[in-house]
VOTI-411306 format. One record per residue (C-alpha): x, y, z; residue in one letter. Coordinates in steps of 0.2 Angstrom, whole numbers, plus 5000, padded with zeros to 4 digits. Layout:
% VOTI-411306
XYZA...
***
This chain:
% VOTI-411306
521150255155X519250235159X518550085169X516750015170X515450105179X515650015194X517150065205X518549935206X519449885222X521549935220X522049765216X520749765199X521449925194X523349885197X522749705186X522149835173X523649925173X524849765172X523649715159X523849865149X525649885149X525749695141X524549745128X525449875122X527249775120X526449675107X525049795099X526249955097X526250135102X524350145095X523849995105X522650115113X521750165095X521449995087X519849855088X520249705096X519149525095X519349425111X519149255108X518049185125X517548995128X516749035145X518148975153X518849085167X520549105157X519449195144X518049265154X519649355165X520149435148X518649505142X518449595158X520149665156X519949705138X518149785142X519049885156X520449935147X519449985132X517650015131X516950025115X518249965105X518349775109X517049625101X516949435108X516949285099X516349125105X516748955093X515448795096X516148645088X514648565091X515648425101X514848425115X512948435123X513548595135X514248685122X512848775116X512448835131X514148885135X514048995119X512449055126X512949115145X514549215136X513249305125X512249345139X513549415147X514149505132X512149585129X512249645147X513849725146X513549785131X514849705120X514549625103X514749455103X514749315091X514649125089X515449055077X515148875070X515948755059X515248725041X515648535043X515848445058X517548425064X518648265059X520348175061X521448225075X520048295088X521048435095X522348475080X520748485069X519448595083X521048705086X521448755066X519548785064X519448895079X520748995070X520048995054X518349055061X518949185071X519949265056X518349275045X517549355060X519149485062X519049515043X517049545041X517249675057X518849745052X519449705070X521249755069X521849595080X521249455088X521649425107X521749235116X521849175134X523449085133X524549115149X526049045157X525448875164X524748835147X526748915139X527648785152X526648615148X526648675129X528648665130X528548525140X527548425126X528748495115X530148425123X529448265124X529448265104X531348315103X530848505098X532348615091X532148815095X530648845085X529448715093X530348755112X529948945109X528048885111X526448985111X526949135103X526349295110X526149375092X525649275075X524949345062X523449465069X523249355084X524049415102X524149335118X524549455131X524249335146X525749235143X526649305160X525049285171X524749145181X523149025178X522649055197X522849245194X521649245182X520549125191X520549245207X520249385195X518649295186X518049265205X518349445212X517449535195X515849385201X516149345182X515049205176X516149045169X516148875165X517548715162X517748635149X517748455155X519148405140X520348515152X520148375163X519948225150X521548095154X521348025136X522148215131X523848245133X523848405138X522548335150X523748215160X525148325159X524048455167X523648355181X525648305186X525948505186X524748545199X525848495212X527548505207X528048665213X529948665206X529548725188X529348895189X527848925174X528249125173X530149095170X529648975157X528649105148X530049215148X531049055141X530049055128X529949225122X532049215121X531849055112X530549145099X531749285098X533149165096X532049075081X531849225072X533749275071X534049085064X532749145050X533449305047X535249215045X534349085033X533649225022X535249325023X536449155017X535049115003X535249294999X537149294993X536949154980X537249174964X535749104961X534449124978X532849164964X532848974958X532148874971X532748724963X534548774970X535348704988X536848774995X538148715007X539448845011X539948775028X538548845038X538048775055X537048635056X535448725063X535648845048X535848715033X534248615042X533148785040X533848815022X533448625017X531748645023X531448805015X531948765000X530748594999X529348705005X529748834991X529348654979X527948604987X527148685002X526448525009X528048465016X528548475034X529848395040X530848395057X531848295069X532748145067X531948125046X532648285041X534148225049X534048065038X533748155024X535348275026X536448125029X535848045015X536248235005X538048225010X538348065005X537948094988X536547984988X534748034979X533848074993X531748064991X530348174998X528548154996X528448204977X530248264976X532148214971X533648304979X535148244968X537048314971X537248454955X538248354943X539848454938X539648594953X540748514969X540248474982X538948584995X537748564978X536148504976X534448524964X532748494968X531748394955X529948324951X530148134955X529648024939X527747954941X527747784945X526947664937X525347624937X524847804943X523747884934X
***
């Protein structure tokens, strides 16, 4: 596979190499073929992979930079990538936000970024988009995570692959690509929110760097079991639904004995089918279950959940609840 111009000390090309065996687990056997967009802060996380992706494959990769506008460096953050980008001869964007960003800082910065980069994807047909996500970021995900009482879908964490968007670093090490950034003489910068205490992520950042007992790499691996594990709970939801007599009305619940985990999913699929705005998790989708089974009339957001009346028990339909008064 061709290099840049310049020749590489072993340890680059063996980093190469690693990288592009990771690639090709989540992009397929034509991983080699396809256009990739690299989404690049300036960070060295970032920086690191657009080296790799520029090694791997010239010609075929574009870079993306997203200024919020959030902060007075930004722009020129935006500005050293692009510079970068001219001289290596990589197209590069950046991408702004129509309206400025609101609500929760980070939820709202982070769904933007997505939705950004997707346009970009879509506008230069890019076939995926490909983030800095790695292991240290996997471990304090899950760690949040578990904080919040996750069940298997929010332990799996990051996910390497959703949707057209990959993250092939999720088994390297922040300080790898750090030593990577520095030995390629990369130009980078830090985001000083990485190291804003008012951030969650921020303070939990902060205790890792010296624990040395949780073991970031095994944790990806963790993950990745966890995702598989998550997506053979969905398979088994859609399979049950399935059998019914009647899986095409969405109205319909069933209960035929099915482990806990899997009546949770089906319960929350089937409100989701009624109205896509609901999301629910943890101890409230507990409540509402409990509430189920005891035959009481159970209320969520705009919806009822009665028992079927005349169909036994392990039967319920979903229902529009009556306006209240006064609503217009």
């Amino acid at each position: 596979m061709p290099l840049p111009q310049k020749q590489k000390p072993a340890a680059d090309a063996g980093s190469v190499e690693r990288f592009a065996a990771d690639l090709a687990a989540l992009a397929g056997p034509d991983w080699n073929g396809k256009r990739y967009g690299v989404a690049v802060s300036g960070g060295p996380d970032s920086m690191a992979l657009l080296w790799l992706m520029a090694s791997l494959l010239p010609g075929q990769i574009a870079a993306a930079t997203v200024d919020h506008r959030l902060r007075d460096a930004s722009a020129e953050e935006a500005r050293m990538v692009a510079g970068y980008c001219a001289r290596e001869h990589i197209p590069h964007a950046i991408l702004h936000p129509a309206c400025p960003i609101s609500g929760s800082l980070q939820a709202a910065a982070r769904s933007e970024r997505y939705r950004l980069l997707e346009q970009w994807r879509e506008a230069l047909a890019l076939d995926h988009i490909l983030t800095a996500h790695h292991a240290d970021d996997q471990l304090e995900t899950m760690i949040m995570r578990l904080n919040r009482s996750s069940g298997v879908g929010g332990l799996a964490g990051v996910r390497a692959a959703n949707g057209a968007v990959l993250r092939p670093l999720l088994h390297w090490r922040r300080s790898e690509l750090a030593a990577l950034a520095l030995d390629a003489d990369l130009p980078i910068v830090e985001d000083p929110s990485n190291a804003d205490r008012r951030f969650d992520r921020a303070r939990l950042r902060h205790a890792l760097q010296s624990q040395e007992f949780l073991d970031p790499q095994a944790a990806s691996r963790s993950a990745q079991w966890l995702g598989e594990a998550d997506a053979a709970l969905d398979w088994a939801v859609e399979t049950a639904i399935a059998a019914w007599p009647d899986a095409s009305d969405p109205s319909v619940i069933r209960d035929e004995a099915y482990p806990d985990e899997i009546f949770r999913r089906i319960v929350e699929r089937r409100l989701r089918a009624n109205d896509p705005r609901i999301s629910l998790r943890g101890e409230t989708l507990g409540g509402l279950i409990a509430a189920m089974r005891a035959g009481r009339r159970a209320m969520v957001g705009e919806l009822l959940i009665d028992a079927g009346k005349g169909s036994g028990a392990g039967f319920w339909r979903i229902s529009a609840a009556p306006r209240r008064k006064g609503r217009a």
